[in-house]
C-alpha positions in Angstrom: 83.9 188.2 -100.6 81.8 186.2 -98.6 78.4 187.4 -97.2 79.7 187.1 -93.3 83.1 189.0 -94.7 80.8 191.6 -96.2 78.1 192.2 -92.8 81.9 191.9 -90.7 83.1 194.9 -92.8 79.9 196.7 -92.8 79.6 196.1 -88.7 83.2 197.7 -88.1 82.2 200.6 -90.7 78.9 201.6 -88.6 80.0 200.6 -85.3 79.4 203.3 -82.8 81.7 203.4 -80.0 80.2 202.1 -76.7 77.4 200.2 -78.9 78.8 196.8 -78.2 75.5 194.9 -77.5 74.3 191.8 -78.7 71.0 193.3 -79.3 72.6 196.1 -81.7 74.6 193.2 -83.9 71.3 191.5 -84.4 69.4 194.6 -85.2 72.6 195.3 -87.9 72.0 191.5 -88.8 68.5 192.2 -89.7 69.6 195.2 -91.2 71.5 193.8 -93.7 69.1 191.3 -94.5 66.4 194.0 -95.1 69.1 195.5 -97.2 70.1 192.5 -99.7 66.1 191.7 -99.8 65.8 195.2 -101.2 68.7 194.7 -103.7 66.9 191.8 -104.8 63.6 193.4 -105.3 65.4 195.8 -107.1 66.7 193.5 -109.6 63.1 191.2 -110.2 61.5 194.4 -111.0 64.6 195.6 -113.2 63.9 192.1 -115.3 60.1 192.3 -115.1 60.8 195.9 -117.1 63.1 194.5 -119.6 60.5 191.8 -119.8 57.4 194.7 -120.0 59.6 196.4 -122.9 60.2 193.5 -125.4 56.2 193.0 -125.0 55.5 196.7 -125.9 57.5 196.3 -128.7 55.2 194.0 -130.5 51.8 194.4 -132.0 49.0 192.1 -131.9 49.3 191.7 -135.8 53.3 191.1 -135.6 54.0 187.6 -136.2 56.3 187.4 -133.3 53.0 188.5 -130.9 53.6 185.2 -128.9 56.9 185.8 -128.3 55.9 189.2 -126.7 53.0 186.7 -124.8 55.6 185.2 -123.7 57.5 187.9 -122.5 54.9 189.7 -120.2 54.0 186.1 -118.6 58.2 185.9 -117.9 57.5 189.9 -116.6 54.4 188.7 -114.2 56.3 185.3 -113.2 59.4 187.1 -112.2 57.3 189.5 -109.9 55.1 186.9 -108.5 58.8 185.3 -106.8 58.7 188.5 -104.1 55.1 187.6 -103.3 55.8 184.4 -102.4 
């Protein structure tokens, strides 16, 4: 499914009768943008975690201590995407 299919099924979900404005489609528009920009939020932070995780599971002393290194730059890169 596309992304217009998907906003074209959502629109004749939510439509309220007599709402036929084009102001109202644009404000669903930005809606659904608002929406997918959440979903995507969602998901960074969701890696950054599994990222924050791997590099709790490794003590200084480990031998594999830069792979954790590693692994909490990976968790502070993939947040640093939203800010940009």
């Amino acid at each position: 499914m596309t992304q217009d299919e998907i906003k074209h099924g959502l629109l004749q979900v939510c439509k309220v009768k007599g709402w036929d404005g084009d102001f109202n489609i644009l404000g669903f528009h930005v809606l659904c943008n608002k929406l997918k920009q959440l979903g995507a939020e969602e998901e960074r932070e969701a890696c950054a975690k599994v990222c924050d995780d791997k590099y709790a599971e490794y003590p200084e002393i480990d031998p594999d201590y830069a792979f954790a290194l590693a692994a909490s730059d990976l968790a502070k890169t993939i947040r640093a995407r939203g800010q940009a």
